[in-house]
N, CA, C and O atoms as a DFTB+ gen file, in Angstrom:
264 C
 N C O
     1  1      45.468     -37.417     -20.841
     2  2      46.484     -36.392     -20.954
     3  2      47.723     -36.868     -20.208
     4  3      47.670     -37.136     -19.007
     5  1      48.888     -36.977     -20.956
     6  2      50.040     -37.244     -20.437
     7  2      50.808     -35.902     -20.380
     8  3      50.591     -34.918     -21.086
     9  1      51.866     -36.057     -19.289
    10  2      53.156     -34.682     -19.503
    11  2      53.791     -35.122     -18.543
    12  3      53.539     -35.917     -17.637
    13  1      55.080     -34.217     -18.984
    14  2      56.039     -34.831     -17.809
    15  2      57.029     -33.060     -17.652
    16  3      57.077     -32.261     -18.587
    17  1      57.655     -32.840     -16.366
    18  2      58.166     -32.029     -16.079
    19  2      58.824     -31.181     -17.243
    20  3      59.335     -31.646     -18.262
    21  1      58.732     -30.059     -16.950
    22  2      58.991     -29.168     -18.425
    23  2      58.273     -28.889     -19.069
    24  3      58.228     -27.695     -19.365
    25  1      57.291     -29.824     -19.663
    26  2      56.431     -30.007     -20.425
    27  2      55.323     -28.192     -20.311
    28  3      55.203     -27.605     -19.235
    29  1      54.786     -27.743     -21.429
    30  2      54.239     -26.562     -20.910
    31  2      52.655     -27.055     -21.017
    32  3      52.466     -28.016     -21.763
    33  1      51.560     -26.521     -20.379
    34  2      49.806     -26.870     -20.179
    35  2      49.344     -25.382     -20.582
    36  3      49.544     -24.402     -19.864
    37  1      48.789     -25.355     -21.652
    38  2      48.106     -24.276     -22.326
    39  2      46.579     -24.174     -21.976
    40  3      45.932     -24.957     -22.672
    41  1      46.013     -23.636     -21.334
    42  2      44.500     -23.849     -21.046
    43  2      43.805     -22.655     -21.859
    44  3      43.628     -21.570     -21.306
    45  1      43.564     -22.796     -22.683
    46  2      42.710     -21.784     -24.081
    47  2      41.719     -21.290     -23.129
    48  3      41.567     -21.853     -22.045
    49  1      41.050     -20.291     -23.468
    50  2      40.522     -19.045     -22.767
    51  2      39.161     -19.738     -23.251
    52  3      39.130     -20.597     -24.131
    53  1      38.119     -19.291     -22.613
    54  2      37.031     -20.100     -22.717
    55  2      35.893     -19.129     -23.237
    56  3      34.956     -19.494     -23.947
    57  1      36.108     -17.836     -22.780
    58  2      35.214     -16.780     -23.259
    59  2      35.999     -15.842     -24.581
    60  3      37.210     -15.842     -24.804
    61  1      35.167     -15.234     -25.189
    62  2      35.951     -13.927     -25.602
    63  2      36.745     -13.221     -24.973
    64  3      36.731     -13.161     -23.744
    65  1      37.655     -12.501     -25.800
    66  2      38.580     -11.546     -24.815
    67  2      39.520     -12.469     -23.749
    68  3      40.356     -11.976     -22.991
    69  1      39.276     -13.597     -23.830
    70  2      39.814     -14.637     -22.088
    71  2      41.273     -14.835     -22.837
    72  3      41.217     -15.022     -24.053
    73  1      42.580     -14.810     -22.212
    74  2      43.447     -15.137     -23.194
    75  2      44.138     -16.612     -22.217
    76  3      44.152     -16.976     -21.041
    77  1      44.680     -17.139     -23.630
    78  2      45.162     -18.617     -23.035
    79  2      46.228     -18.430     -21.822
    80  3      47.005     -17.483     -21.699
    81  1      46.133     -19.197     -21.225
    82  2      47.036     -19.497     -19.899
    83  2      48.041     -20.311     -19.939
    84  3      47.805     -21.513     -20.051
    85  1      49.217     -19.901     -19.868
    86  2      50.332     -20.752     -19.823
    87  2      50.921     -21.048     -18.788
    88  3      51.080     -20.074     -18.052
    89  1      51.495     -22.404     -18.243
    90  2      51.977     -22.738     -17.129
    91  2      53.053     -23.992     -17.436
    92  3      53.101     -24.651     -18.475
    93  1      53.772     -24.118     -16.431
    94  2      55.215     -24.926     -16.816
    95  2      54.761     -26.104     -15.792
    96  3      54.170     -25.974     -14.720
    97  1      55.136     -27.097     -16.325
    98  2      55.012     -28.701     -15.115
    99  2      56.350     -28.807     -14.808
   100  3      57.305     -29.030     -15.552
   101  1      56.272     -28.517     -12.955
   102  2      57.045     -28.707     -12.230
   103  2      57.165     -29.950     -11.416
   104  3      58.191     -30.410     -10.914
   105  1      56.151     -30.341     -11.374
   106  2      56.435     -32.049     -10.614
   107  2      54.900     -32.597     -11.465
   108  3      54.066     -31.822     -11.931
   109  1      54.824     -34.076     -11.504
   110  2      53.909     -34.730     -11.780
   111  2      53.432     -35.539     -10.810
   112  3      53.907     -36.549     -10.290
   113  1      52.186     -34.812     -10.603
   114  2      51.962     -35.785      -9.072
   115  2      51.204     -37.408      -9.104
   116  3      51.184     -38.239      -8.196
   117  1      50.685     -37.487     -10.316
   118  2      50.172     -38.370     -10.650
   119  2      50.707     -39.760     -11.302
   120  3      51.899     -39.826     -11.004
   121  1      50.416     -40.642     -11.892
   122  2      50.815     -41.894     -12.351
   123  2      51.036     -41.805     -14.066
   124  3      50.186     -41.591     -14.930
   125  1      52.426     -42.040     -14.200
   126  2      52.773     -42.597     -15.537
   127  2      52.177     -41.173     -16.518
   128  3      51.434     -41.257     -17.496
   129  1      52.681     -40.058     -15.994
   130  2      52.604     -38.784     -16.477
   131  2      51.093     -38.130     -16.260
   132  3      50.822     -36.976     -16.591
   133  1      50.031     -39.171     -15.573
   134  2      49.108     -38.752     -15.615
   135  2      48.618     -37.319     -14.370
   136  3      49.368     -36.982     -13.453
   137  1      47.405     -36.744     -14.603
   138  2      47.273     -35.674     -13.575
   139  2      47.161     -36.259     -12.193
   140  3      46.897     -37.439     -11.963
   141  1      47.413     -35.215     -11.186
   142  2      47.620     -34.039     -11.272
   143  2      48.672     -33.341     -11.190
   144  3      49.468     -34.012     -10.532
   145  1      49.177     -32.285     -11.510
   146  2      50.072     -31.199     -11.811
   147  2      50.285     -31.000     -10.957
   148  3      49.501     -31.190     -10.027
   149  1      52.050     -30.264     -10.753
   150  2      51.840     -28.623      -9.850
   151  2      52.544     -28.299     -10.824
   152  3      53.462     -28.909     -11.373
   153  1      52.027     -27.176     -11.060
   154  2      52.712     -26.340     -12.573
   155  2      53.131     -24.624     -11.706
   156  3      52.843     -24.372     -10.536
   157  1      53.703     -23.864     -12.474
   158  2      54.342     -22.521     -12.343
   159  2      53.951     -21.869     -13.377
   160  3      54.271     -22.233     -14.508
   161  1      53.075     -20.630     -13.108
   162  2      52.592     -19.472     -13.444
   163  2      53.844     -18.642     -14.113
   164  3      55.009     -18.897     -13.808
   165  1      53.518     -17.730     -14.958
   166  2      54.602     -16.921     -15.309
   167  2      55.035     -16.134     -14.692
   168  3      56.219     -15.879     -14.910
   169  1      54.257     -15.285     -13.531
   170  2      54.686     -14.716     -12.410
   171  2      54.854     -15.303     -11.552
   172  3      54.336     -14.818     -10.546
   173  1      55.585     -16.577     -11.347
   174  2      56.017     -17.331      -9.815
   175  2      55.224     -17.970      -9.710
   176  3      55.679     -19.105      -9.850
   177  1      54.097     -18.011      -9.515
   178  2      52.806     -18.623      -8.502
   179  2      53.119     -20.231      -9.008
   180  3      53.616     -20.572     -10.081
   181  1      52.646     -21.140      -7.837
   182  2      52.338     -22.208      -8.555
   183  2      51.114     -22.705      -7.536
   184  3      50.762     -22.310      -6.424
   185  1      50.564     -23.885      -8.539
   186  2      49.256     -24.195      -8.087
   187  2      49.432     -25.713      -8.395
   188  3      50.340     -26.070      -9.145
   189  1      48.362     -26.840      -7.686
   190  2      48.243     -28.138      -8.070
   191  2      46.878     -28.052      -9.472
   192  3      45.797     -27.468      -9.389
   193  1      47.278     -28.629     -10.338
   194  2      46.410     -28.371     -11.259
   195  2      45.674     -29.743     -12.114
   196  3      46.602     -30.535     -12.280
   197  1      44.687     -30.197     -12.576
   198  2      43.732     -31.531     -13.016
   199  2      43.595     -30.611     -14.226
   200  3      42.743     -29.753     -13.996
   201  1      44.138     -30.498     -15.423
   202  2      43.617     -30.199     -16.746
   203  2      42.090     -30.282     -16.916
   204  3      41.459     -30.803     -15.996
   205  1      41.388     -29.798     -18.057
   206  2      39.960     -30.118     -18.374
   207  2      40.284     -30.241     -20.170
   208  3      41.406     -30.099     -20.656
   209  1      39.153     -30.502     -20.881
   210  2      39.551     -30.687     -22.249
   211  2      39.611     -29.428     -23.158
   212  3      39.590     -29.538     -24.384
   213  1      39.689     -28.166     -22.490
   214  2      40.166     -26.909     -22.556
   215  2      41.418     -27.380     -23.156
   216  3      41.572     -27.408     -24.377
   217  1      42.273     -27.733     -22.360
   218  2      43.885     -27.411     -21.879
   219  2      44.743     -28.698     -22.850
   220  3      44.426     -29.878     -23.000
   221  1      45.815     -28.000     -23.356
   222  2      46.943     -29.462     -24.271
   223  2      48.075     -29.015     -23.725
   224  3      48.512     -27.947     -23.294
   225  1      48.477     -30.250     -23.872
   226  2      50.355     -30.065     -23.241
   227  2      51.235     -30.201     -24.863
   228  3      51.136     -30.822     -25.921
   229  1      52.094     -29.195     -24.227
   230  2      52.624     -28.784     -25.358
   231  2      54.624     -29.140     -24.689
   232  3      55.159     -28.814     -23.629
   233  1      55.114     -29.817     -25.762
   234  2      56.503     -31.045     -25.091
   235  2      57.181     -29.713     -25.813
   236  3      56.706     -28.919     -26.626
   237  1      58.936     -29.820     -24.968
   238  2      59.755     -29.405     -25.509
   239  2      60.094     -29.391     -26.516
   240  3      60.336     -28.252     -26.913
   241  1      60.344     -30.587     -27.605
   242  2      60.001     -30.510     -28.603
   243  2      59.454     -30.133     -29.426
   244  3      60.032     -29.526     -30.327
   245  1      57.892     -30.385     -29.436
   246  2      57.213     -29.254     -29.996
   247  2      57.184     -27.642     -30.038
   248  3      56.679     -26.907     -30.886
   249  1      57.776     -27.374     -29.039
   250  2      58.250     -25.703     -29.406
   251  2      59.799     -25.353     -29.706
   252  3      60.280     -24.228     -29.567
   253  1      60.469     -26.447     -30.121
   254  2      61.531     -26.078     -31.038
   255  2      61.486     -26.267     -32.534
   256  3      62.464     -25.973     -33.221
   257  1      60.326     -26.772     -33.080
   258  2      59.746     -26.917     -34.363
   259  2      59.399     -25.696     -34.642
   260  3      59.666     -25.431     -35.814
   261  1      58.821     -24.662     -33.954
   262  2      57.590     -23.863     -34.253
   263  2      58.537     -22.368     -34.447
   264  3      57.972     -21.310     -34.723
């Protein structure tokens, strides 16, 4: 999994009823876009974050297509 700042991390809900999680990449702490994250919550929060194969990064780009 690559991303780079901006970039948004969608982590799909894993149960029923669970709804996907969206978060913004604010720094890349890792190598050559790799994890780990600190991303920003939609209410402020931010957290250091390691994706799982749940989760896709979704580029600026791609949400000006859509």
């Amino acid at each position: 999994m690559h991303a780079s700042k901006g970039d948004r991390l969608v982590q799909h809900g894993r149960v029923v009823g669970q709804h996907d999680q969206v978060t913004e990449v604010v720094e890349v702490m890792g190598q050559e876009g790799n994890p780990p994250y600190r991303v920003r919550f939609a209410d402020g929060r931010e957290a250091v974050m390691s994706p799982g194969p749940d989760c896709e990064v979704r580029h600026p780009e791609d949400r000006r297509q859509q």
